[in-house]
MDAnalysis code that builds the backbone (N, CA, C; Angstrom):
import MDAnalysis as mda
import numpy as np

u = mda.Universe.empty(660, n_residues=220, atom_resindex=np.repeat(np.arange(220), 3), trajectory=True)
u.add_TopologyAttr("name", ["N", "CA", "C"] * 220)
u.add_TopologyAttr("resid", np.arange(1, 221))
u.add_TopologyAttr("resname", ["UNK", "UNK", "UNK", "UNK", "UNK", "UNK", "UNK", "UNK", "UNK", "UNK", "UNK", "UNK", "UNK", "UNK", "UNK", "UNK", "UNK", "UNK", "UNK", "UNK", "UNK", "UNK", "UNK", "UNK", "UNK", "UNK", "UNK", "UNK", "UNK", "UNK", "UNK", "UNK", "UNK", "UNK", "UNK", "UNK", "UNK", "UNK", "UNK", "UNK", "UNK", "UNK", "UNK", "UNK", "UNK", "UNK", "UNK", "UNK", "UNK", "UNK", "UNK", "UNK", "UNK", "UNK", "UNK", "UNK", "UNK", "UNK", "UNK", "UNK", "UNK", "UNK", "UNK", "UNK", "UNK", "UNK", "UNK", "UNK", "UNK", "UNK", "UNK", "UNK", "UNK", "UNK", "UNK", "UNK", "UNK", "UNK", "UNK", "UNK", "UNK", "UNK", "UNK", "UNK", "UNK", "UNK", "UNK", "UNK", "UNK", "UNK", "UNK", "UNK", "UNK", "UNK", "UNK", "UNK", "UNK", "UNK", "UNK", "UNK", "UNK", "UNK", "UNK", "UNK", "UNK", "UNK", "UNK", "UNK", "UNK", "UNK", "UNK", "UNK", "UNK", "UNK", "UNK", "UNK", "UNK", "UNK", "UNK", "UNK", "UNK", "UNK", "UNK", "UNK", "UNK", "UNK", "UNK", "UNK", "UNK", "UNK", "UNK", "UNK", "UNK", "UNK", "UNK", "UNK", "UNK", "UNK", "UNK", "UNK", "UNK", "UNK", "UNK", "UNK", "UNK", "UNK", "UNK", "UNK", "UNK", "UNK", "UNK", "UNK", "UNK", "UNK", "UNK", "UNK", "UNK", "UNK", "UNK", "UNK", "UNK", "UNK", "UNK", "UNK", "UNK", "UNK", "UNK", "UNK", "UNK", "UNK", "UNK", "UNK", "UNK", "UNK", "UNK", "UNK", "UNK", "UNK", "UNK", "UNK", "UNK", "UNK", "UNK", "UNK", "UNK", "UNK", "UNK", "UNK", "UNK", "UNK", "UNK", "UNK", "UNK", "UNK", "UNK", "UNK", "UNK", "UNK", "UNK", "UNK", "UNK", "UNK", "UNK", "UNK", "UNK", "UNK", "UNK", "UNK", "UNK", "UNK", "UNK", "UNK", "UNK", "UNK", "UNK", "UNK", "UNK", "UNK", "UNK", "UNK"])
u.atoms.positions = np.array([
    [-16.199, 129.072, 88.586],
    [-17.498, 129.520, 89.084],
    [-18.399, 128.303, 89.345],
    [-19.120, 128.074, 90.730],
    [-20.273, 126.913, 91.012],
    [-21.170, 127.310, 90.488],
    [-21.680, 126.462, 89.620],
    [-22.959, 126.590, 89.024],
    [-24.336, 126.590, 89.960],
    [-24.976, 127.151, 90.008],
    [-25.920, 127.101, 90.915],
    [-26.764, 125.811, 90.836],
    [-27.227, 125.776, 92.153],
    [-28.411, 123.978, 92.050],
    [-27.044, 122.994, 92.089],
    [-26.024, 123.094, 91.665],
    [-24.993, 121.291, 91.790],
    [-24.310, 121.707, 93.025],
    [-24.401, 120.694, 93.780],
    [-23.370, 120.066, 94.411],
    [-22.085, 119.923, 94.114],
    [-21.049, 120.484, 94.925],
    [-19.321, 120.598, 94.749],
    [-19.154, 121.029, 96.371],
    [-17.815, 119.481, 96.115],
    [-17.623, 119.160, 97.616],
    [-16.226, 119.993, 97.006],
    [-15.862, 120.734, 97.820],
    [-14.390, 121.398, 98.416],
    [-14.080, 120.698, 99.113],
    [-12.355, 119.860, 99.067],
    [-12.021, 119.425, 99.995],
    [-11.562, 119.982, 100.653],
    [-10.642, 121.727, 100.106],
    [-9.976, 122.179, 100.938],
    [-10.709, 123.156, 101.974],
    [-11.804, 122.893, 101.699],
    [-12.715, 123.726, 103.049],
    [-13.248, 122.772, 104.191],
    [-13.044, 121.136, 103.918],
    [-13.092, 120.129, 104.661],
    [-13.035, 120.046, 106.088],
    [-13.918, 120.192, 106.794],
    [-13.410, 120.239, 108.311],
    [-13.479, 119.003, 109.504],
    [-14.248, 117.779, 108.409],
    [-14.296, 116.649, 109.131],
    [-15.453, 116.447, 109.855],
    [-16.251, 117.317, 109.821],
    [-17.639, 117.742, 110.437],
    [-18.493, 116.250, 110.453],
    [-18.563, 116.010, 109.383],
    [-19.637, 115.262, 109.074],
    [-20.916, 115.067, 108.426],
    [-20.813, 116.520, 108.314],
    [-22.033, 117.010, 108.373],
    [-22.804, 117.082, 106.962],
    [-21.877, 116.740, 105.891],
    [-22.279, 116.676, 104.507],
    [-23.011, 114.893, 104.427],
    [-22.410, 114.165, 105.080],
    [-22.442, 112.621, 105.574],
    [-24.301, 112.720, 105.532],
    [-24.405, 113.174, 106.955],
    [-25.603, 113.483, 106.866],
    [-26.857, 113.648, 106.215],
    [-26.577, 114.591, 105.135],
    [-27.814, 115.469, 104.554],
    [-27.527, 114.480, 102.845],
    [-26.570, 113.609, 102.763],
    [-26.124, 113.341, 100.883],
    [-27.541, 112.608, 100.535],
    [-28.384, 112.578, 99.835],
    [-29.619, 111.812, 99.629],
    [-28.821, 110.432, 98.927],
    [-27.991, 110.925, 98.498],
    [-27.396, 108.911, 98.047],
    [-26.377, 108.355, 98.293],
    [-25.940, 108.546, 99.664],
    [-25.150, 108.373, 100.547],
    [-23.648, 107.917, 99.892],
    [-23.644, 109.414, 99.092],
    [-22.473, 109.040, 98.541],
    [-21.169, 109.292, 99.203],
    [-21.546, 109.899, 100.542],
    [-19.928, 110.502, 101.029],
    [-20.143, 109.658, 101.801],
    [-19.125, 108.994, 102.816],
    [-19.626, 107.975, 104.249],
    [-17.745, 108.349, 104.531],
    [-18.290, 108.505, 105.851],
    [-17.263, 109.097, 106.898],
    [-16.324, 107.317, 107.480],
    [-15.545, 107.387, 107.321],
    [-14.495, 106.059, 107.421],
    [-13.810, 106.262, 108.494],
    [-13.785, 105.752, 109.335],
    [-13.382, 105.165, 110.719],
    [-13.905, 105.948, 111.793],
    [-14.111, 105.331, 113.366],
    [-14.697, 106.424, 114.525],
    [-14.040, 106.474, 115.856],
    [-13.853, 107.202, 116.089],
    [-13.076, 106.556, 117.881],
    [-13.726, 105.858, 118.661],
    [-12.830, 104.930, 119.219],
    [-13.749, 103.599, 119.962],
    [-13.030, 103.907, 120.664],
    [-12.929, 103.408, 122.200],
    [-12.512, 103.115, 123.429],
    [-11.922, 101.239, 123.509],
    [-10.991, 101.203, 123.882],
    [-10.810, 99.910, 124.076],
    [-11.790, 98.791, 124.066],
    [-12.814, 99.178, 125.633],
    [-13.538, 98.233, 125.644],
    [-14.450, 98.574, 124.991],
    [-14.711, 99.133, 123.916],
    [-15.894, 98.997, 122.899],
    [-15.437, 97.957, 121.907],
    [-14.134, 98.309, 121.089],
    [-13.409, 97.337, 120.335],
    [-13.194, 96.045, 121.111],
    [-13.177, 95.825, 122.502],
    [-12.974, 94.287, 122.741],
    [-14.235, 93.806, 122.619],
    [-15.319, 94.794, 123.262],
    [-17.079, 94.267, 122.902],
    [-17.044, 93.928, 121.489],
    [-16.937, 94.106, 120.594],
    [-17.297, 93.882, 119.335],
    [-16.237, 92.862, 118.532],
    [-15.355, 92.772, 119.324],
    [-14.473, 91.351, 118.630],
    [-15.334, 89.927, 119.493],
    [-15.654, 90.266, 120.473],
    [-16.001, 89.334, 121.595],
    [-17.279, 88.607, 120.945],
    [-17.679, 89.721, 119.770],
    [-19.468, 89.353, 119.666],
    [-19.372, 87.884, 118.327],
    [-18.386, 87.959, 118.447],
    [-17.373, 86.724, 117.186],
    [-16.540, 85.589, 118.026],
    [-16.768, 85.826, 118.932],
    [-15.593, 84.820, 120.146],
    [-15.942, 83.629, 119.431],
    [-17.147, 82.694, 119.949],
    [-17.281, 81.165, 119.236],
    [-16.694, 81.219, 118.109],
    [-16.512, 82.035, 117.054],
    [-16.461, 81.746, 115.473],
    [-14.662, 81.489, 115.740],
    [-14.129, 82.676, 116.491],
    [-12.781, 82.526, 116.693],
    [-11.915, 81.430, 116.942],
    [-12.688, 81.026, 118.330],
    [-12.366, 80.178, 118.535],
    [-12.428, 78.761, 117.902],
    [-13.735, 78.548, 117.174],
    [-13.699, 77.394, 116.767],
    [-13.192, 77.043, 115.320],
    [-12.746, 78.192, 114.878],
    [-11.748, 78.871, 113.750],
    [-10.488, 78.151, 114.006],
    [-9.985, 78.524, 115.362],
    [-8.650, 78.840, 115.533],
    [-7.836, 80.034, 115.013],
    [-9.126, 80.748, 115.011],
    [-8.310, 82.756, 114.682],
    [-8.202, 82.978, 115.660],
    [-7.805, 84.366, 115.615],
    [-7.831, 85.629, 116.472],
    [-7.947, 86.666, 116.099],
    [-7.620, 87.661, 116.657],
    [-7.180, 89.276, 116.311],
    [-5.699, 89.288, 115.378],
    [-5.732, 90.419, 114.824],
    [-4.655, 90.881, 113.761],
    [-4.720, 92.239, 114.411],
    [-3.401, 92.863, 114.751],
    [-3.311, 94.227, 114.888],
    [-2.851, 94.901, 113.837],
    [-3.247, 95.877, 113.039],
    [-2.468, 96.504, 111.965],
    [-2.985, 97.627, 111.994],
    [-2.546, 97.781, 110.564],
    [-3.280, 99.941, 110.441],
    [-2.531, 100.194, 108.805],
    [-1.962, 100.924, 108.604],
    [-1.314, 101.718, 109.390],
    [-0.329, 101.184, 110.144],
    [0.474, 101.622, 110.857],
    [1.400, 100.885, 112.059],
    [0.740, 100.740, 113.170],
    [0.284, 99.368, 113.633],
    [-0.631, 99.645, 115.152],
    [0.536, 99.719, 116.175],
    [1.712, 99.741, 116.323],
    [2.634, 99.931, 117.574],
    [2.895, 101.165, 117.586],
    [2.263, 102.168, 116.648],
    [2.597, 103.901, 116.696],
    [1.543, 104.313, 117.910],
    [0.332, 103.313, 118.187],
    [-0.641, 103.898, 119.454],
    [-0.383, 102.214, 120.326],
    [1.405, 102.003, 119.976],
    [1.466, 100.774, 121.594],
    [0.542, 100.241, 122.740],
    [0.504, 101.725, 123.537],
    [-0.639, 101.590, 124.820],
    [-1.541, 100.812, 124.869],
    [-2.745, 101.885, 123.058],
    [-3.701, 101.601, 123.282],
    [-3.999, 99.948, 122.669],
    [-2.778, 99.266, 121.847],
    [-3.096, 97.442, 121.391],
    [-2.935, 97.111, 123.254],
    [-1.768, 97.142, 123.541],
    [-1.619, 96.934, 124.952],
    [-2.684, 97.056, 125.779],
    [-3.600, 97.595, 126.097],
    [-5.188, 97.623, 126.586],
    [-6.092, 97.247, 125.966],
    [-6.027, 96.862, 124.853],
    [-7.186, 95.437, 124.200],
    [-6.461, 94.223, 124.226],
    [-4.959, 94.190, 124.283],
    [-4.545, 92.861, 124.137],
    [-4.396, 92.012, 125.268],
    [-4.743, 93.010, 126.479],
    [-4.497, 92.496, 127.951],
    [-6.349, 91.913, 128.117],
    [-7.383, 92.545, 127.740],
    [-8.633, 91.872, 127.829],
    [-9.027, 90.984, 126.831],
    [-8.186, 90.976, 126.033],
    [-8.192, 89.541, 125.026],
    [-7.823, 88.571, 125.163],
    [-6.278, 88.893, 126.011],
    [-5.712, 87.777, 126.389],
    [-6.424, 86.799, 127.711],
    [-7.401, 87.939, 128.647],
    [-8.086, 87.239, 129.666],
    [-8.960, 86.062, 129.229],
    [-9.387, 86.206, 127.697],
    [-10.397, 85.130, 127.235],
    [-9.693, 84.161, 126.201],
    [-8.651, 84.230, 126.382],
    [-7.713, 83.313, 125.942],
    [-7.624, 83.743, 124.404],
    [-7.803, 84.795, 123.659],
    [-8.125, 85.097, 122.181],
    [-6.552, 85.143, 121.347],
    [-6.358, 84.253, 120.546],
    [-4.991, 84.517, 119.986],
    [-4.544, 86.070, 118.961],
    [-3.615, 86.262, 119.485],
    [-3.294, 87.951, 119.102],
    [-1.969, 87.771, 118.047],
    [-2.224, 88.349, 116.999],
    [-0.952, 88.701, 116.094],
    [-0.670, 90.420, 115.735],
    [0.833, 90.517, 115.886],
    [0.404, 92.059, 115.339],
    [1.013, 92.058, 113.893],
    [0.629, 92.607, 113.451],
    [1.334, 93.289, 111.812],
    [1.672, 94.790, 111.703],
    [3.029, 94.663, 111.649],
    [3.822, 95.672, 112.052],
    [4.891, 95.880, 110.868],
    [5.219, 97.101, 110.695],
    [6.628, 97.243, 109.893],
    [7.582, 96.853, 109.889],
    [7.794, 97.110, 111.411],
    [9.084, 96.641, 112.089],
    [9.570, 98.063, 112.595],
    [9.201, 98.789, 111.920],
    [10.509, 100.236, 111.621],
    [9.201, 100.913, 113.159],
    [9.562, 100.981, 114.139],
    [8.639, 101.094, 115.878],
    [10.510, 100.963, 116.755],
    [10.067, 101.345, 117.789],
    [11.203, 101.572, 119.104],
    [11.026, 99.768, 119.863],
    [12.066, 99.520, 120.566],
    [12.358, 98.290, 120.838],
    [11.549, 98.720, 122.181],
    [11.106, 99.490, 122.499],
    [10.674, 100.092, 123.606],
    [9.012, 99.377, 123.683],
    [8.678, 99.698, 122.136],
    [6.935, 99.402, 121.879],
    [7.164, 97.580, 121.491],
    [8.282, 97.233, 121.070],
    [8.061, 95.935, 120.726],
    [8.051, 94.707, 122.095],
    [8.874, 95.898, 123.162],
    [8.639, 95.173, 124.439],
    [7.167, 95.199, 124.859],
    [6.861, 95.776, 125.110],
    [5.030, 96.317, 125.717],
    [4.116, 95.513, 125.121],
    [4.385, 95.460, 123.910],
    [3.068, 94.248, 123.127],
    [3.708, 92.986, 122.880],
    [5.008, 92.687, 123.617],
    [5.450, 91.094, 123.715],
    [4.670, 89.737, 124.701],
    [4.092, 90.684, 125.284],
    [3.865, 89.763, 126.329],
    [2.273, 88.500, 125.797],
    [1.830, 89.846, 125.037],
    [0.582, 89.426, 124.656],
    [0.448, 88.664, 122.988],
    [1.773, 88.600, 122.561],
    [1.761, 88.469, 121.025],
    [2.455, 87.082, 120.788],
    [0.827, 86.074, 119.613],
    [1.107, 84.844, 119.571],
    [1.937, 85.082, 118.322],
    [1.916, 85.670, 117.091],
    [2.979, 85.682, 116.132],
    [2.972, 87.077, 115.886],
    [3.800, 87.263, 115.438],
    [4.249, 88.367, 114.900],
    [3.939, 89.001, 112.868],
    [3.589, 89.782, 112.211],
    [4.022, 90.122, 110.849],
    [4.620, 90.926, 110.237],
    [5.900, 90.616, 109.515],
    [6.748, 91.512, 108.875],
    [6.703, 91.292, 107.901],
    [7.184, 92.727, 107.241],
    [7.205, 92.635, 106.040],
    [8.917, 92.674, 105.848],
    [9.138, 92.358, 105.105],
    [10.895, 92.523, 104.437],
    [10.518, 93.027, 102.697],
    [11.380, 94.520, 102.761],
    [10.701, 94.684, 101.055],
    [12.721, 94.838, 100.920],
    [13.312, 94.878, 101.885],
    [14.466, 94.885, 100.882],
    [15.411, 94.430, 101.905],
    [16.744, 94.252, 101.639],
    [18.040, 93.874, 102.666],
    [18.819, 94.859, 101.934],
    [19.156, 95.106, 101.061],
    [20.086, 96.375, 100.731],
    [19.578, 97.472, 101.448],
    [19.654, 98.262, 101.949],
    [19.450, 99.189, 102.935],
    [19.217, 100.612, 101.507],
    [20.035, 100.489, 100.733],
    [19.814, 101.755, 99.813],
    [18.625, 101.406, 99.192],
    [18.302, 100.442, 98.618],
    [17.123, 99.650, 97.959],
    [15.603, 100.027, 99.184],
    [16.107, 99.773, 100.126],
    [15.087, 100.365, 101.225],
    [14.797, 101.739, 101.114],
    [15.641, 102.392, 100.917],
    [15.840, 104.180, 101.599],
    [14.466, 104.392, 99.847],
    [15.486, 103.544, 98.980],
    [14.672, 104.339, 97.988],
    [13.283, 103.542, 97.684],
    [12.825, 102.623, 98.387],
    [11.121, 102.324, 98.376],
    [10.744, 103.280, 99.446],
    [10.962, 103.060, 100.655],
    [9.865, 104.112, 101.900],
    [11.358, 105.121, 102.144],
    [12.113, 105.286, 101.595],
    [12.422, 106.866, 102.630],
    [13.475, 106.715, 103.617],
    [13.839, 105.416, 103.846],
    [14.606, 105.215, 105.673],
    [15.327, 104.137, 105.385],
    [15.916, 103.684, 106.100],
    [16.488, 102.833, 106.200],
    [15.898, 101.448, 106.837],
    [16.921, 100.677, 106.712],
    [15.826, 99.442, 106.925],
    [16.955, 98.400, 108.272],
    [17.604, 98.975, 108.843],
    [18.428, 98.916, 110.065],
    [17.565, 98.744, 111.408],
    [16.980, 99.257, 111.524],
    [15.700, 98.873, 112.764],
    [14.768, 98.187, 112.792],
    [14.575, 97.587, 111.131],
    [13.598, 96.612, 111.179],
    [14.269, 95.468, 110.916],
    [15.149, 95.091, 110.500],
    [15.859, 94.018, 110.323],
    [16.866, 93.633, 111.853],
    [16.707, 94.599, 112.579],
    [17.500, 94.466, 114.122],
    [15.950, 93.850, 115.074],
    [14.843, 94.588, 114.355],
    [13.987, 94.330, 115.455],
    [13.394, 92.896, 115.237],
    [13.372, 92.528, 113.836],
    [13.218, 90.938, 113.653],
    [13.937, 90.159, 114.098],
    [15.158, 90.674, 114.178],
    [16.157, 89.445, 115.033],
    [16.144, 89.541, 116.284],
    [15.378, 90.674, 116.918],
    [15.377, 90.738, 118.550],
    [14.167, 89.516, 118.408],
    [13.030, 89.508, 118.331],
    [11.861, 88.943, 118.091],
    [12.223, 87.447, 117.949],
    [12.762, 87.305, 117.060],
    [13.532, 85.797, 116.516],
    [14.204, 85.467, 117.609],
    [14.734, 85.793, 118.053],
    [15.840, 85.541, 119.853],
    [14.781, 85.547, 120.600],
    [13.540, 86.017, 121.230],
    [13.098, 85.627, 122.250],
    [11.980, 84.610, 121.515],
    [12.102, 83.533, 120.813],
    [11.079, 82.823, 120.473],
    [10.308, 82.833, 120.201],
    [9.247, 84.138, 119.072],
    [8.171, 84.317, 119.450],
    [7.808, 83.658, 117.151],
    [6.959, 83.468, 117.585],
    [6.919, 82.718, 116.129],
    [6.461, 84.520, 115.391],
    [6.799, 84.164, 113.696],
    [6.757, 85.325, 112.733],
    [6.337, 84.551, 112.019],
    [5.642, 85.308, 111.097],
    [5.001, 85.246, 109.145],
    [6.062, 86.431, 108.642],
    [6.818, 86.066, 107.456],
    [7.254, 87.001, 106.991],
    [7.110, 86.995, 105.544],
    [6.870, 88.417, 105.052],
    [6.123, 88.924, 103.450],
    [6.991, 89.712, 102.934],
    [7.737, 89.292, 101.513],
    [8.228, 89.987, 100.621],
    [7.095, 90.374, 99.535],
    [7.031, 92.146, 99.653],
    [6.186, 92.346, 98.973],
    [6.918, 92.851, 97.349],
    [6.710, 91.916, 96.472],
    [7.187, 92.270, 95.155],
    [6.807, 93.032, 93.980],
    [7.453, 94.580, 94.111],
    [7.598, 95.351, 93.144],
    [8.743, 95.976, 92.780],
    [7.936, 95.269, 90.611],
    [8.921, 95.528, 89.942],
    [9.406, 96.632, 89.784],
    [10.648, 96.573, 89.266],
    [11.826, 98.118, 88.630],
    [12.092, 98.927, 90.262],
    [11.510, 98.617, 91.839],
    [11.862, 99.181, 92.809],
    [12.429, 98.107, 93.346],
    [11.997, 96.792, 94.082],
    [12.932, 95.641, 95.048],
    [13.151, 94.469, 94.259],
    [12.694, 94.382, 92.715],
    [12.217, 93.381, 92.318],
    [14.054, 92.177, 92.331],
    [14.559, 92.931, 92.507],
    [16.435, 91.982, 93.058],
    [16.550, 91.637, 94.453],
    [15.471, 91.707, 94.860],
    [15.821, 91.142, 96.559],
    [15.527, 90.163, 96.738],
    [14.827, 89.389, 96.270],
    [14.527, 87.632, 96.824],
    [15.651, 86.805, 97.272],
    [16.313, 86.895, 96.478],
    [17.773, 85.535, 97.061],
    [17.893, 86.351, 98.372],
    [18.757, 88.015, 98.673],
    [18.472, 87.945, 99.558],
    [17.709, 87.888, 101.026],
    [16.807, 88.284, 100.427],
    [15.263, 87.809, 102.031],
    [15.652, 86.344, 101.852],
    [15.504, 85.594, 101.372],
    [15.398, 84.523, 101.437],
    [16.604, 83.596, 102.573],
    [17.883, 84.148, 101.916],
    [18.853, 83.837, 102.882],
    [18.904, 84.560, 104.131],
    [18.609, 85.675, 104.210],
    [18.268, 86.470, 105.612],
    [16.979, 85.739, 106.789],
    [15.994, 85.164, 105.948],
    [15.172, 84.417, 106.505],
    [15.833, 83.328, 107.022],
    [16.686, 82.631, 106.161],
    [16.817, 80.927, 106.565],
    [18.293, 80.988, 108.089],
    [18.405, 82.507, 108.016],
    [19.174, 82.675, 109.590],
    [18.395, 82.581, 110.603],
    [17.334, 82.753, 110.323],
    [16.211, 82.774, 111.828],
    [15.561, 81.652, 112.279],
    [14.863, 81.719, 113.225],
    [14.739, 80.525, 113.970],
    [12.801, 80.007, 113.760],
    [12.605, 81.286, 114.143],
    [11.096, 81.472, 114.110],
    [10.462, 81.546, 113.262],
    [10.652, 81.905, 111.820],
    [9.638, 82.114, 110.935],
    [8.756, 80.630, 110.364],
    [7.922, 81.116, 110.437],
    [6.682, 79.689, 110.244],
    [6.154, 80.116, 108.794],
    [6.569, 80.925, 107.976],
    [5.829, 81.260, 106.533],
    [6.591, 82.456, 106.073],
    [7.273, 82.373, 104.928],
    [7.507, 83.236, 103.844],
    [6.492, 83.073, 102.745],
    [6.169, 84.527, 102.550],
    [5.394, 84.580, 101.025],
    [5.896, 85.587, 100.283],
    [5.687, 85.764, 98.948],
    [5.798, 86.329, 98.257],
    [4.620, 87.430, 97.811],
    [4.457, 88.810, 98.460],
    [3.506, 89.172, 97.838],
    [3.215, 90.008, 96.482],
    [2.573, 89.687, 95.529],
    [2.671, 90.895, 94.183],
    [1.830, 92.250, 94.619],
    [3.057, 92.789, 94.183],
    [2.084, 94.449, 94.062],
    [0.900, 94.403, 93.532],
    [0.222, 95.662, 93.758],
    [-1.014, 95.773, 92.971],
    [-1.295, 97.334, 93.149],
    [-2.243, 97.809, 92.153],
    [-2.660, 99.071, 92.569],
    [-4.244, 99.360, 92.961],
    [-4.464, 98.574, 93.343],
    [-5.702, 99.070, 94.847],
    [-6.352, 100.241, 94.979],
    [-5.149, 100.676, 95.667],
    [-5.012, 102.081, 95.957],
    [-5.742, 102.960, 95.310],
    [-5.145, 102.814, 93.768],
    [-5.156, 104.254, 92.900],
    [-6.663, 105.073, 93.338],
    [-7.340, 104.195, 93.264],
    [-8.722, 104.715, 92.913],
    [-8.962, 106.066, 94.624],
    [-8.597, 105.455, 95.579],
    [-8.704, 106.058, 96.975],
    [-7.839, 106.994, 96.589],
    [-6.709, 107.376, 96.134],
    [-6.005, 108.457, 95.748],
    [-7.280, 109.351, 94.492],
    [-7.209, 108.718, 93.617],
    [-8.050, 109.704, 93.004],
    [-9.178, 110.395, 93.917],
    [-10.191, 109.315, 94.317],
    [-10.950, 110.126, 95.300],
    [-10.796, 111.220, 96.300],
    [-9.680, 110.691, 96.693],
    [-8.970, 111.630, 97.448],
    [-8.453, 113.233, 97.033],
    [-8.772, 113.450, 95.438],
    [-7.825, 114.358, 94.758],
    [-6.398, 114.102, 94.721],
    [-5.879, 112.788, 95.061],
    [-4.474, 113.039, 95.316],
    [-3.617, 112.342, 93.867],
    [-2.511, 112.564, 93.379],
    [-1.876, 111.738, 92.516],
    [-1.501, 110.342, 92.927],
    [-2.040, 109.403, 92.449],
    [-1.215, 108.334, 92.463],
    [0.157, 108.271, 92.482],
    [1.651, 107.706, 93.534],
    [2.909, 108.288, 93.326],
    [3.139, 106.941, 92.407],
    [2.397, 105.712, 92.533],
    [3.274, 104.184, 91.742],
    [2.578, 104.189, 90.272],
    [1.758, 105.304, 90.131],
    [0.891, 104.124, 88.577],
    [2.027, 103.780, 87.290],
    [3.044, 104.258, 87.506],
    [4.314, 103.884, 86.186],
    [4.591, 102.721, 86.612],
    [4.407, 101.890, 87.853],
    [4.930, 100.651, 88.143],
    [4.413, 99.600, 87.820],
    [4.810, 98.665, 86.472],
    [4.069, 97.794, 86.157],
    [3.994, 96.480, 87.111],
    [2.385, 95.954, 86.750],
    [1.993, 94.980, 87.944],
    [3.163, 93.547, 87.371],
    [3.460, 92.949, 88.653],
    [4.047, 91.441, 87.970],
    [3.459, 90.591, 87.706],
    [3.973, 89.719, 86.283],
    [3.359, 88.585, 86.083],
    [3.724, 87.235, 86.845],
    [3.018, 86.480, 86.272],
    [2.909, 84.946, 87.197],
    [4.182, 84.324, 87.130],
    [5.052, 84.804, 85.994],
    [6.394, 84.302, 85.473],
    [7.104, 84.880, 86.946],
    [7.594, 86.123, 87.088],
    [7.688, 87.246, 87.647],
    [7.640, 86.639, 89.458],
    [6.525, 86.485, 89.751],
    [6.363, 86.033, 91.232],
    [6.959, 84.733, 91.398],
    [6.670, 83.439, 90.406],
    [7.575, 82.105, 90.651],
    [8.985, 82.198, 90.614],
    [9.560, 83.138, 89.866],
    [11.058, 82.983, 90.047],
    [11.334, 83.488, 91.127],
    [10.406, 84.803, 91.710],
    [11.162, 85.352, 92.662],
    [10.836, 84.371, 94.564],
    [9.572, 83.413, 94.105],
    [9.635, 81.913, 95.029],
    [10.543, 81.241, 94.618],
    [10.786, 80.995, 93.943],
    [12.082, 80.034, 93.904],
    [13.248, 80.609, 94.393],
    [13.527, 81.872, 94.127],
    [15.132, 82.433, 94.847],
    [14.878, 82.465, 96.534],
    [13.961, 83.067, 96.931],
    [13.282, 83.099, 98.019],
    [13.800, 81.356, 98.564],
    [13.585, 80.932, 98.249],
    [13.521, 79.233, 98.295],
    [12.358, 78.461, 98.828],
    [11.646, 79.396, 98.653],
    [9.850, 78.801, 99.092],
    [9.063, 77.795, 98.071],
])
């Protein structure tokens, strides 16, 4: 039973409205992300151009998977590229050779992640297999295009894969950086908010011991 006078947000009556956004006197709900149009998002990277440039940054494409909406990087990366802006995407890998063609033209490095080379070790972190992303890094690696590549390390799930990423890496041509990244749980809290269960909190974080050995097998 709602007590009368309090406030109780239902999520499952949620319709995305906004409209609670609005009226919260302590702006405790705030609505997270909006649809932009290409050239709104190139206006607003553009309004940073000097810093970029005299940085030597650029743009990062990610998400989420940004090659799941191809097209639409492909229509900011073609008015980015007119102002000479350096473009990287960060990608899974696990996308159609179809989308990795379309955003080649425009892409100064590339980011992958590698969380496993055993393919079962894969299936059982995300679900799939890891055959299309390890094919699509070596397509990538064959046409020259420079990569960053990230082993992200968590324990009791990949924490036996370093030697091999490591030797899987030192076949390629292109990679300009292996790292090692440690898990963390971030997350949890956006899951709680969310109402949702956390699926990793049994996964303990690694220690400093923990990440150097697995640089050293790595051979970084």
């Amino acid at each position: 039973m709602i007590e009368e006078g309090k406030h109780v947000f239902l999520r499952e009556k949620c319709t995305l409205c906004g409209k609670c956004e609005a009226v919260c006197p302590e702006s405790a709900f705030e609505m997270m992300g909006k649809e932009m149009t290409a050239e709104e998002i190139v206006a607003e990277v553009l309004k940073d151009e000097v810093f970029i440039k005299a940085s030597g940054g650029g743009v990062t494409f990610s998400g989420g998977e940004p090659l799941a909406q191809v097209e639409f990087c492909v229509e900011i990366a073609k008015q980015l590229k007119v102002r000479d802006v350096n473009i990287a995407v960060d990608t899974s890998g696990y996308v159609s050779r179809e989308a990795i063609d379309k955003i080649l033209p425009y892409v100064d490095t590339f980011l992958f992640d590698i969380k496993a080379i055993d393919d079962e070790v894969h299936k059982t972190c995300t679900g799939v297999s890891n055959r299309l992303i390890l094919e699509n890094i070596r397509y990538v690696d064959s046409l020259g295009v420079p990569m960053e590549i990230r082993y992200p390390y968590i324990p009791t799930m990949n924490d036996g894969e370093a030697a091999a990423i490591g030797d899987f890496v030192k076949s390629l041509h292109m990679v300009k950086k292996l790292e090692v990244l440690a898990y963390h749980n971030y997350a949890e809290r956006k899951y709680n908010c969310l109402g949702h269960e956390y699926p990793t909190k049994e996964i303990p974080l690694p220690t400093k011991e923990e990440l150097e050995i697995a640089r050293k097998k790595c051979c970084i």
